[in-house]
ZADO-1210 file (C-alpha; in nm, 4 decimals, padded with zeros to 6 digits):
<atoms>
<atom x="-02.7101" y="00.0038" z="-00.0723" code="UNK" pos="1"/>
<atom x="-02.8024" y="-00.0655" z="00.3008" code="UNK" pos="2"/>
<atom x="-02.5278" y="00.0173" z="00.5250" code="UNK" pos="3"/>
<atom x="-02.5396" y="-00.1595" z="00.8889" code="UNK" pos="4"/>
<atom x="-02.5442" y="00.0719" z="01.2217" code="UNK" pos="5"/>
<atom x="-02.3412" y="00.0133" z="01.5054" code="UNK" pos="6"/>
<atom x="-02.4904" y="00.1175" z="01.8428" code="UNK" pos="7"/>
<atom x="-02.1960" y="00.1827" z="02.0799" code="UNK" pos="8"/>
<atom x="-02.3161" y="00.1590" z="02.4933" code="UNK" pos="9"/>
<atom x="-02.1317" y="00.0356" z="02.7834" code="UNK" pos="10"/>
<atom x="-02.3251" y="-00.2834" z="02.9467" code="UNK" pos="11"/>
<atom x="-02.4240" y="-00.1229" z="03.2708" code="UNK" pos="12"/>
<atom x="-02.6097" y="00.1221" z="03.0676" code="UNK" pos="13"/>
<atom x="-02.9543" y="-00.0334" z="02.9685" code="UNK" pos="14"/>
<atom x="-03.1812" y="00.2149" z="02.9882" code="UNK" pos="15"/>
<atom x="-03.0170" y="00.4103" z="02.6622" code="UNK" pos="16"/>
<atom x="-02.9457" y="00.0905" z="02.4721" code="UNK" pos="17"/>
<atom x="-03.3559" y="00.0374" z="02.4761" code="UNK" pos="18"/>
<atom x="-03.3832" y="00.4035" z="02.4154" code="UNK" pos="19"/>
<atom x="-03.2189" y="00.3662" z="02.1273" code="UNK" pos="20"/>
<atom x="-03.3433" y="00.0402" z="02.0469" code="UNK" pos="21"/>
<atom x="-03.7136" y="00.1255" z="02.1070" code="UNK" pos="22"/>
<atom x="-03.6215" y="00.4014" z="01.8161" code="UNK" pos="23"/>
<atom x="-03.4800" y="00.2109" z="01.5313" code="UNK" pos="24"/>
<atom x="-03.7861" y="-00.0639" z="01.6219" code="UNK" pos="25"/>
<atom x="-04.0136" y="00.2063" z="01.6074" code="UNK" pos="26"/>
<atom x="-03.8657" y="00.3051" z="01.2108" code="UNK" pos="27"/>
<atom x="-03.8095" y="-00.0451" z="01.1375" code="UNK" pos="28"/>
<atom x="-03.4613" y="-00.0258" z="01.1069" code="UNK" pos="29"/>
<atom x="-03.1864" y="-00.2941" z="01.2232" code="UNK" pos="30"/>
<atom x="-02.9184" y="-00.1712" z="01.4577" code="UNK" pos="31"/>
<atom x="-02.6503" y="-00.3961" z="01.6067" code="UNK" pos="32"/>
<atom x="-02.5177" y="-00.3551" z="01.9511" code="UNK" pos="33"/>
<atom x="-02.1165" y="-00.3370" z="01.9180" code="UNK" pos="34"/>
<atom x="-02.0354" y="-00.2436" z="02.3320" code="UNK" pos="35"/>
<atom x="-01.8226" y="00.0521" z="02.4541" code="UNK" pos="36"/>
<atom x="-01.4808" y="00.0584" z="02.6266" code="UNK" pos="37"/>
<atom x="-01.5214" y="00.1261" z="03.0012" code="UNK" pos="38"/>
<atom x="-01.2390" y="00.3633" z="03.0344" code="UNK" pos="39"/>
<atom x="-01.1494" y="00.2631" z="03.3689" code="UNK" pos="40"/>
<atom x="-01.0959" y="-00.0981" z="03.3138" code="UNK" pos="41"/>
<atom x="-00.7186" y="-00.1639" z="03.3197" code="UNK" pos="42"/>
<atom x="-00.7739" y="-00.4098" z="03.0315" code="UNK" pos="43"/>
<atom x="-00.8790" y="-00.1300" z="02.8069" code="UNK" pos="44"/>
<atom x="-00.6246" y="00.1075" z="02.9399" code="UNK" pos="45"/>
<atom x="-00.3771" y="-00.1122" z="02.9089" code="UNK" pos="46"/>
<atom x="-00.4267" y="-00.1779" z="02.5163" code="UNK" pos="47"/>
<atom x="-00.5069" y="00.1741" z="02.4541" code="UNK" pos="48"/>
<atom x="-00.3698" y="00.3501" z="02.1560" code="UNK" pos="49"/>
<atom x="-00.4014" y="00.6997" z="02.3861" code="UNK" pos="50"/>
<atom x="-00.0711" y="00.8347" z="02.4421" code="UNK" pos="51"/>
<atom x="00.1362" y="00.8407" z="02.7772" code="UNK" pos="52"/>
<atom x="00.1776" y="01.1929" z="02.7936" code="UNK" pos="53"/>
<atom x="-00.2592" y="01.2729" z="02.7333" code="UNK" pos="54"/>
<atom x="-00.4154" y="01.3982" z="03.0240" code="UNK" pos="55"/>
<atom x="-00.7481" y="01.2275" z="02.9496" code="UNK" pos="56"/>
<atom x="-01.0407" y="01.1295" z="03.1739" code="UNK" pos="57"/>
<atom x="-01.1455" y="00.7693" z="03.2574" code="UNK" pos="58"/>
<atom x="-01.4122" y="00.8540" z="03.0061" code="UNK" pos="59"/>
<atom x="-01.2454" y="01.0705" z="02.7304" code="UNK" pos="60"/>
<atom x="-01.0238" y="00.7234" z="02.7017" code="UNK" pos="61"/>
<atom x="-01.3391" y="00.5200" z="02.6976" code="UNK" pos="62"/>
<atom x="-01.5407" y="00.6904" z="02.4320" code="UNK" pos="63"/>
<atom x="-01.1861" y="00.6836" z="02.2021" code="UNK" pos="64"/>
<atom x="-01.1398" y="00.3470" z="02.2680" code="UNK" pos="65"/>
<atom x="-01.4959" y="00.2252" z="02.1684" code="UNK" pos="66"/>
<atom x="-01.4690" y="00.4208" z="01.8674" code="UNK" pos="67"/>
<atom x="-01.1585" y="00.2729" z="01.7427" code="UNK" pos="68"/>
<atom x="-01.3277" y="-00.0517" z="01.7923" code="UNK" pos="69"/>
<atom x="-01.5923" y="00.0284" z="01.5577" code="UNK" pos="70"/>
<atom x="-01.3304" y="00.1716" z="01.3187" code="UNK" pos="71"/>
<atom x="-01.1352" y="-00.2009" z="01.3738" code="UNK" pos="72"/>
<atom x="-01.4635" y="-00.3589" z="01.3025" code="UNK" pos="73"/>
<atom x="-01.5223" y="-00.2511" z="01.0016" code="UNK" pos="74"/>
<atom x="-01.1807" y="-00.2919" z="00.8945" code="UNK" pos="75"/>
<atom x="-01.1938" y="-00.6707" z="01.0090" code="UNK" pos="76"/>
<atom x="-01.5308" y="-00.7143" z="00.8428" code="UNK" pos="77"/>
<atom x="-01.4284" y="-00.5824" z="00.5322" code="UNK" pos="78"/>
<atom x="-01.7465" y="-00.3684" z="00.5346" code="UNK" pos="79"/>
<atom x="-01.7549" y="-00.0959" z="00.2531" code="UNK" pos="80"/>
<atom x="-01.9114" y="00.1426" z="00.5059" code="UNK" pos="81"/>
<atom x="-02.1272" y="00.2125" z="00.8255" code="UNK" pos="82"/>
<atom x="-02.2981" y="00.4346" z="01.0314" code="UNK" pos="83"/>
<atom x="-02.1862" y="00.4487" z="01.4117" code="UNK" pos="84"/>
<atom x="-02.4061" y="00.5948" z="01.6831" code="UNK" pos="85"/>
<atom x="-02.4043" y="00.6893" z="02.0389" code="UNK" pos="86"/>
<atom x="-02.6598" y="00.5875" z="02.2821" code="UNK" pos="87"/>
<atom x="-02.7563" y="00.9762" z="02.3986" code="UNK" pos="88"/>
<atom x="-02.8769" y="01.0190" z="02.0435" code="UNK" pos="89"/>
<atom x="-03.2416" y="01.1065" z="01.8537" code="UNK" pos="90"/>
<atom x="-03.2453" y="01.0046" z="01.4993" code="UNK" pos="91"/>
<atom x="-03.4606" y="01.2038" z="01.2195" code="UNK" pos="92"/>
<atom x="-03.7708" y="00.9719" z="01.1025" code="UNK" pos="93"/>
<atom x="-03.5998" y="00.9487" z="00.7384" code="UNK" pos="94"/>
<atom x="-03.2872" y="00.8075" z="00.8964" code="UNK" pos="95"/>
<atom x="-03.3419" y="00.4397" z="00.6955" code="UNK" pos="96"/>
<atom x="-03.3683" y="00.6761" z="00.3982" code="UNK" pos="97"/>
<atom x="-03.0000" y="00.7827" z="00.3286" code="UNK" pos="98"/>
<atom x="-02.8130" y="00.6897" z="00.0897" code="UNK" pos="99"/>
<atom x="-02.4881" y="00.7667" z="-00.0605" code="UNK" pos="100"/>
<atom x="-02.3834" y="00.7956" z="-00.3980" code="UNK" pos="101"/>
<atom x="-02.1007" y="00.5911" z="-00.4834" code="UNK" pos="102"/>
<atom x="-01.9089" y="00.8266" z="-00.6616" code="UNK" pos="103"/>
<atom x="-01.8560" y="01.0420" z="-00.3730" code="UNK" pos="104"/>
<atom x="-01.7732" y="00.7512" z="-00.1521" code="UNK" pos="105"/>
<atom x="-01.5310" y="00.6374" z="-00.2950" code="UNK" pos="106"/>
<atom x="-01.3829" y="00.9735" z="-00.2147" code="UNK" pos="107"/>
<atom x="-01.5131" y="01.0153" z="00.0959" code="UNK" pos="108"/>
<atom x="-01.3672" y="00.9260" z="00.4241" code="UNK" pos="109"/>
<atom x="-01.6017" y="01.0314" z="00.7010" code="UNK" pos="110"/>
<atom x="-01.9799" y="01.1751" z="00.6847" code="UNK" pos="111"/>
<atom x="-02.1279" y="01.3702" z="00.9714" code="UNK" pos="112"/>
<atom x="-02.4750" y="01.2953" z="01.0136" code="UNK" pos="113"/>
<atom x="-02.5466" y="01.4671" z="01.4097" code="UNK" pos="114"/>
<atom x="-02.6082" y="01.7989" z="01.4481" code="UNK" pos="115"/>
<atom x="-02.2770" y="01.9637" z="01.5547" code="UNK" pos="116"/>
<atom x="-02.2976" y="02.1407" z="01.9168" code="UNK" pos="117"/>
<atom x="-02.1540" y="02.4766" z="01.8101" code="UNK" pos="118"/>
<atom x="-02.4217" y="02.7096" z="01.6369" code="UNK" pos="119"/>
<atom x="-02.2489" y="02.7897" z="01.3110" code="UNK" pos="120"/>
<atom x="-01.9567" y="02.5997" z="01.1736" code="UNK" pos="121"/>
<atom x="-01.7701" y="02.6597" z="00.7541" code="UNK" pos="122"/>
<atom x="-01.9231" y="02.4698" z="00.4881" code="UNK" pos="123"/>
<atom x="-01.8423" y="02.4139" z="00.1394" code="UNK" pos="124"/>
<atom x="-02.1430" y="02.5398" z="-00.1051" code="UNK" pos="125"/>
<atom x="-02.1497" y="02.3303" z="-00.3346" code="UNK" pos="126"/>
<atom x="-02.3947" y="02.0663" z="-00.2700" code="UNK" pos="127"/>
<atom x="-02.4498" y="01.6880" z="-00.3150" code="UNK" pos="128"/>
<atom x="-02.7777" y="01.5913" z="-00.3356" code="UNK" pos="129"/>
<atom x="-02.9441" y="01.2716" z="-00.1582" code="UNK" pos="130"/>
<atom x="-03.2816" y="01.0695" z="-00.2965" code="UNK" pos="131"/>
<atom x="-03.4184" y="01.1506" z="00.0324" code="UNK" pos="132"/>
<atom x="-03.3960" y="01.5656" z="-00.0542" code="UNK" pos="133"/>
<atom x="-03.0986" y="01.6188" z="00.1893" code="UNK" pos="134"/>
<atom x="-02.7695" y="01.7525" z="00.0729" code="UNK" pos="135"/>
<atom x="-02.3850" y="01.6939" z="00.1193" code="UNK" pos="136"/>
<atom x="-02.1465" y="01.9418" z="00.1898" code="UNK" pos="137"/>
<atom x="-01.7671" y="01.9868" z="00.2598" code="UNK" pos="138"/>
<atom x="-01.6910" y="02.0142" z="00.6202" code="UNK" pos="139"/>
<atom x="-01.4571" y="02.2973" z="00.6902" code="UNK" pos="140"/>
<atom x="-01.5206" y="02.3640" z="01.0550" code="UNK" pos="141"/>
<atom x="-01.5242" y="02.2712" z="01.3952" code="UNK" pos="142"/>
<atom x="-01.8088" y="02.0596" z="01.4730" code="UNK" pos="143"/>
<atom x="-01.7924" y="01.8812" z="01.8416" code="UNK" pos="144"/>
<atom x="-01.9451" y="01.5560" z="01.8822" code="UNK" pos="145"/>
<atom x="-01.9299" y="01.2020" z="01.7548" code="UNK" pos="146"/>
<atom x="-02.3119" y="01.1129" z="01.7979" code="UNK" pos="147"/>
<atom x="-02.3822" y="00.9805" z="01.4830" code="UNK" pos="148"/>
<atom x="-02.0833" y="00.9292" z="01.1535" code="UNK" pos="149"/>
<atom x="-02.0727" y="00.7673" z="00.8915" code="UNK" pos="150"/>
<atom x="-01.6791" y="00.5868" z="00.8211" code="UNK" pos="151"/>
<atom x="-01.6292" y="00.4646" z="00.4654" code="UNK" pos="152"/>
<atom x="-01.3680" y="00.1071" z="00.4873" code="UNK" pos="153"/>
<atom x="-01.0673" y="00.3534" z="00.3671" code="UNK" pos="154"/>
<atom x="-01.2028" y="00.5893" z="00.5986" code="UNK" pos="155"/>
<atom x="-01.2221" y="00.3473" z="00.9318" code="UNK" pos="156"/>
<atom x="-00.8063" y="00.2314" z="00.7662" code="UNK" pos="157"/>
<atom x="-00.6930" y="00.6011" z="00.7824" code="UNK" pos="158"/>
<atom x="-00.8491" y="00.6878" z="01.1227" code="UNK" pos="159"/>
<atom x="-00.7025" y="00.3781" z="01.3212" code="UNK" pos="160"/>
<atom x="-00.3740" y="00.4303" z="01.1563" code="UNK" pos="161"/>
<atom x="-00.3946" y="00.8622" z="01.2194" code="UNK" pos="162"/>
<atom x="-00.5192" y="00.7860" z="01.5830" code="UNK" pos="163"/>
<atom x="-00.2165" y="00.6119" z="01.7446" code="UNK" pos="164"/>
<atom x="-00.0973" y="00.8020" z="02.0275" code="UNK" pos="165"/>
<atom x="-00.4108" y="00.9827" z="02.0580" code="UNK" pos="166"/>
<atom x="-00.3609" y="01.2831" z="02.3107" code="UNK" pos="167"/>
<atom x="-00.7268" y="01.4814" z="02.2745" code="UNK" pos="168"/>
<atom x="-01.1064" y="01.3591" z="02.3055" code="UNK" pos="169"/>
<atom x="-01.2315" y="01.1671" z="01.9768" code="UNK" pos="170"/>
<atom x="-01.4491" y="01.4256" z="01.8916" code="UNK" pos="171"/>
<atom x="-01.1711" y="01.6839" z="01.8846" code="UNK" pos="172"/>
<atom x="-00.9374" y="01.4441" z="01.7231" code="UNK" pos="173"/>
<atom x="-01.2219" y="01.3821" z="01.3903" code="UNK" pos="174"/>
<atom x="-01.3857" y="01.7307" z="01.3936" code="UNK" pos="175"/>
<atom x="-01.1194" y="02.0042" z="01.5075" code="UNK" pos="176"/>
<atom x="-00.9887" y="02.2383" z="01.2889" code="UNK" pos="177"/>
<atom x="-00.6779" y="02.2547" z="01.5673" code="UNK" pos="178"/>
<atom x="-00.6993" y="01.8329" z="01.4188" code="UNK" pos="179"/>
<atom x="-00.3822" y="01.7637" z="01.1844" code="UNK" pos="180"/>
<atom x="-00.6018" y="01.4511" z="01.1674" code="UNK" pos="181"/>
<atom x="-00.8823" y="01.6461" z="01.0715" code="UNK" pos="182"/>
<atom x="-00.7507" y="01.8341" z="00.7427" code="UNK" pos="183"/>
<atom x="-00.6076" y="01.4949" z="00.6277" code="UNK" pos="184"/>
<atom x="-00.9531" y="01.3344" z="00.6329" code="UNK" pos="185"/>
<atom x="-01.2000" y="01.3772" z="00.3720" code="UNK" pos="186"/>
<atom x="-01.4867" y="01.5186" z="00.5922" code="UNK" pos="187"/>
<atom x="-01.8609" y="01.5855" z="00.4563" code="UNK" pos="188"/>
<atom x="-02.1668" y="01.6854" z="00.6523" code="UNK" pos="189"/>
<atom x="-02.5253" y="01.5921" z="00.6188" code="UNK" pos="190"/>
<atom x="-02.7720" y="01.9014" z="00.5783" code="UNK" pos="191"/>
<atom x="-03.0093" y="01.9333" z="00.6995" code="UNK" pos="192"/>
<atom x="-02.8440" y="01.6615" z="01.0465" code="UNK" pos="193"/>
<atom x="-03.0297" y="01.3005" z="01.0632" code="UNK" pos="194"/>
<atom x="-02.9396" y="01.2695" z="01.4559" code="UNK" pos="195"/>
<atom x="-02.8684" y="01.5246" z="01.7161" code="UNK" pos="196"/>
<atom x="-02.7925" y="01.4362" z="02.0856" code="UNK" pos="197"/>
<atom x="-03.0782" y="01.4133" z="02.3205" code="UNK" pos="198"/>
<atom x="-02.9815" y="01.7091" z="02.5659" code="UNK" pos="199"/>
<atom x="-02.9555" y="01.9550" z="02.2496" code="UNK" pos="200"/>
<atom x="-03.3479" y="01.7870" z="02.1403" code="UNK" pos="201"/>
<atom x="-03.4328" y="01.8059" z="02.4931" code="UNK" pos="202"/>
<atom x="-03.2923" y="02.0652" z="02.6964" code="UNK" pos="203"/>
<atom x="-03.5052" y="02.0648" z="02.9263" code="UNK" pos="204"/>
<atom x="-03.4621" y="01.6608" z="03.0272" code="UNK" pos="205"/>
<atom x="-03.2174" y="01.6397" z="03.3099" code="UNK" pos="206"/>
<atom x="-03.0677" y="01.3216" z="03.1244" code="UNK" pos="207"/>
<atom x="-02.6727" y="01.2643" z="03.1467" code="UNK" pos="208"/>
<atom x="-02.4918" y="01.0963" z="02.8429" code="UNK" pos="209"/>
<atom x="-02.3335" y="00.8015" z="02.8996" code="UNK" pos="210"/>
<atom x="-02.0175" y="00.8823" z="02.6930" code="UNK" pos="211"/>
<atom x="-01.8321" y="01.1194" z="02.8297" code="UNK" pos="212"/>
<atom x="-01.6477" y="01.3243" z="02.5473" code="UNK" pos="213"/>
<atom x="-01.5196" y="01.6507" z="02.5755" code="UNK" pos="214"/>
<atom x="-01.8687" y="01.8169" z="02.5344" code="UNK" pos="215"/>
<atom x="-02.0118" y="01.6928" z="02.7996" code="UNK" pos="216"/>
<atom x="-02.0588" y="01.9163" z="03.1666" code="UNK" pos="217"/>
<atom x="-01.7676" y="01.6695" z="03.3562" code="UNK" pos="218"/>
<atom x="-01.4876" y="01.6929" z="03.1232" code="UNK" pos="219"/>
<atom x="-01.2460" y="01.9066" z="03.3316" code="UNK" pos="220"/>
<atom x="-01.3643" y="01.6936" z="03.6417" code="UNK" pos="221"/>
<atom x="-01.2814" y="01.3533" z="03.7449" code="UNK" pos="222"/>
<atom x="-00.9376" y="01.3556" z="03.6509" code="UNK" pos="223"/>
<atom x="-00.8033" y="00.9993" z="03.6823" code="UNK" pos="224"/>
<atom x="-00.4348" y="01.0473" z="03.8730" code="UNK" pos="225"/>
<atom x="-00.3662" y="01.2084" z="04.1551" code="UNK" pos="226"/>
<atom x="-00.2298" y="01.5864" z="04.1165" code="UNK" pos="227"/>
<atom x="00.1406" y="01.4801" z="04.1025" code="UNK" pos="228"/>
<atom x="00.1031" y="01.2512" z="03.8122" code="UNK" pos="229"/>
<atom x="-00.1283" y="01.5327" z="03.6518" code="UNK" pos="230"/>
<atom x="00.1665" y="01.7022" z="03.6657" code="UNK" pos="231"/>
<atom x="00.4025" y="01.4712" z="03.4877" code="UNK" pos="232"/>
<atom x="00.1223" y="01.4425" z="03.2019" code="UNK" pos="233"/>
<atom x="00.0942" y="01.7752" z="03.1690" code="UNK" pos="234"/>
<atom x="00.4594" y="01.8248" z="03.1864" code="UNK" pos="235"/>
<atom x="00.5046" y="01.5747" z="02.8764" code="UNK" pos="236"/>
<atom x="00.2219" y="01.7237" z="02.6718" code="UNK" pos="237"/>
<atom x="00.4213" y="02.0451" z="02.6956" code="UNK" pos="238"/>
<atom x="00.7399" y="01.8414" z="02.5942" code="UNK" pos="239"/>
<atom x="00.5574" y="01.6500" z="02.3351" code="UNK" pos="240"/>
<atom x="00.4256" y="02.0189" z="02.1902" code="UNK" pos="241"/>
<atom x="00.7654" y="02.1691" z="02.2035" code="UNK" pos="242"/>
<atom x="00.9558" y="01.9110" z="02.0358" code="UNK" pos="243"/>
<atom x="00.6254" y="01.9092" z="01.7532" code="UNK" pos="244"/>
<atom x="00.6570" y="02.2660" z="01.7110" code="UNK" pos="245"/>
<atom x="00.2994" y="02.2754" z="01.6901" code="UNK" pos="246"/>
<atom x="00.1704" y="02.6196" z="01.8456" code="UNK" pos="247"/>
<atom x="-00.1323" y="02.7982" z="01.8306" code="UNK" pos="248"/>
<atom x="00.0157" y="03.0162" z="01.5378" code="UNK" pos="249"/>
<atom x="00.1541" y="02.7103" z="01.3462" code="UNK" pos="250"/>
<atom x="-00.2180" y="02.5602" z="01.3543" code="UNK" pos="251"/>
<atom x="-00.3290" y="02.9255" z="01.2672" code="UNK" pos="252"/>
<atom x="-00.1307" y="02.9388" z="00.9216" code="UNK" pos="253"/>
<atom x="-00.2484" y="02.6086" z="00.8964" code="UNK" pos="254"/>
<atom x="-00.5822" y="02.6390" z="00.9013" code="UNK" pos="255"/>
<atom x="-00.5538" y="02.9423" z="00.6998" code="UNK" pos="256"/>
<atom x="-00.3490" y="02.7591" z="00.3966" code="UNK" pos="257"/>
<atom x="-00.5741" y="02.4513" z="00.3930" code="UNK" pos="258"/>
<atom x="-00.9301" y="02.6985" z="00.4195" code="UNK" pos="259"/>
<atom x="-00.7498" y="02.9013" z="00.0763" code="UNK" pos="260"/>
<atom x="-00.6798" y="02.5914" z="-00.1271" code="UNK" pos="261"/>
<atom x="-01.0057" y="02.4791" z="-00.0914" code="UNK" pos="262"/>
<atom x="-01.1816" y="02.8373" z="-00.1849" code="UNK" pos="263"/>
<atom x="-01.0048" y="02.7918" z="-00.4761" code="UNK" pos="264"/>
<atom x="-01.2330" y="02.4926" z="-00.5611" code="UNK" pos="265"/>
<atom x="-01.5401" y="02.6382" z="-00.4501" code="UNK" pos="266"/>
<atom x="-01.7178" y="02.9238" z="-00.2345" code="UNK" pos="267"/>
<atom x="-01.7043" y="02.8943" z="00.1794" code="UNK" pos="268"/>
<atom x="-01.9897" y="02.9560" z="00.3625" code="UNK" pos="269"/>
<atom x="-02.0440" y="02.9728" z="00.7597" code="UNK" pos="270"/>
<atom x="-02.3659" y="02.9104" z="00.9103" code="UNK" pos="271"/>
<atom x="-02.5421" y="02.6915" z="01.1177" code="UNK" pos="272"/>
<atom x="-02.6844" y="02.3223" z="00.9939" code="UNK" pos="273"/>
<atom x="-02.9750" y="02.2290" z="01.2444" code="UNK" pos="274"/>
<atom x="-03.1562" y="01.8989" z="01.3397" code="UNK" pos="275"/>
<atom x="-03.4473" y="01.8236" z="01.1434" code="UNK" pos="276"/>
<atom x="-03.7087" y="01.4986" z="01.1413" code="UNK" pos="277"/>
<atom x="-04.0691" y="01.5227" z="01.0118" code="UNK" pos="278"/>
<atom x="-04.1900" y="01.3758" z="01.2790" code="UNK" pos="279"/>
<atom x="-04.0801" y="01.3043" z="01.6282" code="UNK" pos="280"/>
<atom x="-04.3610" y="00.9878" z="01.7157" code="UNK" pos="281"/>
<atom x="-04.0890" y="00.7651" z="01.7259" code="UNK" pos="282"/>
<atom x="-03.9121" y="00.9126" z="02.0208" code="UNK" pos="283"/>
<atom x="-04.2044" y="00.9680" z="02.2287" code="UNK" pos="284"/>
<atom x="-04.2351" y="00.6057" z="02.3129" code="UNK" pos="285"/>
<atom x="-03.8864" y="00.5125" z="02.3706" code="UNK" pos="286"/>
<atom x="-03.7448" y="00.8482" z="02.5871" code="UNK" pos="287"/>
<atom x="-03.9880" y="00.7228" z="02.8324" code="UNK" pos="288"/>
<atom x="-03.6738" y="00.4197" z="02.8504" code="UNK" pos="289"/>
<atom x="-03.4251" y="00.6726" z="02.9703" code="UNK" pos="290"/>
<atom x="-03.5490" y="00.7738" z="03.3251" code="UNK" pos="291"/>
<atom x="-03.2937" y="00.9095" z="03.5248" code="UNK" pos="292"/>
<atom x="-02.9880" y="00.6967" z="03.4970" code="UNK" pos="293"/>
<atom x="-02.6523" y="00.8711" z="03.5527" code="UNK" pos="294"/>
<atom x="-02.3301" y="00.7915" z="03.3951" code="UNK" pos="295"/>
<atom x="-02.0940" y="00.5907" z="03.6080" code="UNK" pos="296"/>
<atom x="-01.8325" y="00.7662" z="03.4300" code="UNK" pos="297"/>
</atoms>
């Protein structure tokens, strides 16, 4: 089966939707525009599900937001799954090519098709293989970054519901092991990665993403309120953790229990999963789309 992708870029941003456009064009693939949340907008802020005590940027809110409206989407479409992407992202040439088998999604909650933006991350070993000769694994790990997932319709459910009162970037939220989300979710990652983002393809391209998440250079900068109400934030967040009893050795032993019950099931192995595309001819055309827009974030 043919699962739809769901490009997610804010409208001032042009330049990276015809980036990626120009890419899936180039492959042959469809990929439908669903917009991104402009974290400053007081419409957005005003209906998001991000709690009162997060201290979040204008565009850590944003890049939540718009992926909770893909999550909605699919839940409002009824769709048994789809791919989501970001608009700072290079796709592998067999990207049309994957395919899941439906025995494992109907376990499955969330795939991770972008390469991660740590070097080495915990793996299960044992493998499921793909028609197009990639494999399947069990994400155990951090991973940062929400370039490219795929969200199974139980999957999309489960995230919306876990994700109310959000206090951490999305990426953190899906693919922490500090997550409670994220050891409640059943997480598997694509080997070798379909997508990676543009500035870990091209590090040498001075290009700035366009959705800031909490891997990107700004995230500690451009705080939203002024210092006082920083204060009161961060003041709540230390509330919120004290009443939550959730400390650094809680999520520790945590961790810990959840990484033992599943070596019972199979061998854990840490290492790194890379990037990988025969060919690169259909980026060539369409990076020359990108120029040097900045984020207004």
């Amino acid at each position: 089966m043919i699962y739809p992708t769901f490009l997610i870029n804010l409208d001032h941003h042009v330049r990276r939707r015809a980036f990626m456009e120009e890419q899936f064009a180039a492959l042959d693939l469809p990929l439908t525009r669903l917009g991104a949340a402009l974290g400053r907008d007081p419409a957005v802020r005003a209906q998001a599900a991000v709690a009162g005590y997060a201290t979040l940027t204008h565009g850590e809110i944003g890049c939540f937001e718009s992926h909770r409206w893909f999550w909605r989407h699919v839940v409002a479409e009824n769709l048994p799954g789809a791919f989501v992407i970001e608009d700072d992202v290079v796709i592998a040439s067999d990207f049309g090519q994957i395919r899941f088998p439906d025995t494992l999604l109907q376990q499955a909650d969330v795939i991770k098709i972008d390469q991660g933006v740590r070097n080495i991350c915990a793996y299960g070993t044992v493998p499921v293989g793909l028609e197009n000769g990639r494999n399947l694994y069990r994400l155990l790990g951090t991973e940062y970054s929400t370039g490219c997932y795929f969200v199974t319709q139980r999957g999309a459910r489960r995230l919306l519901e876990a994700s109310r009162g959000y206090f951490v970037p999305v990426d953190r939220f899906m693919f922490d092991q500090d997550s409670k989300a994220f050891w409640s979710f059943d997480i598997w990652k694509l080997d070798p990665s379909a997508a990676v983002q543009y500035r870990l393809f091209d590090p040498d391209d001075d290009v700035q993403t366009e959705i800031d998440d909490s891997i990107s250079a700004n995230r500690l900068s451009g705080r939203d309120e002024t210092p006082g109400m920083n204060m009161i934030k961060q003041t709540r967040l230390r509330m919120r953790r004290l009443v939550d009893w959730d400390f650094r050795r809680i999520r520790e032993a945590r961790k810990a229990r959840k990484l033992e019950e599943f070596a019972r099931l199979e061998p854990i192995e840490t290492r790194k999963v890379a990037f990988h595309s025969a060919s690169s001819s259909h980026v060539e055309p369409a990076r020359k789309a990108l120029g040097s827009e900045a984020s207004a974030e």
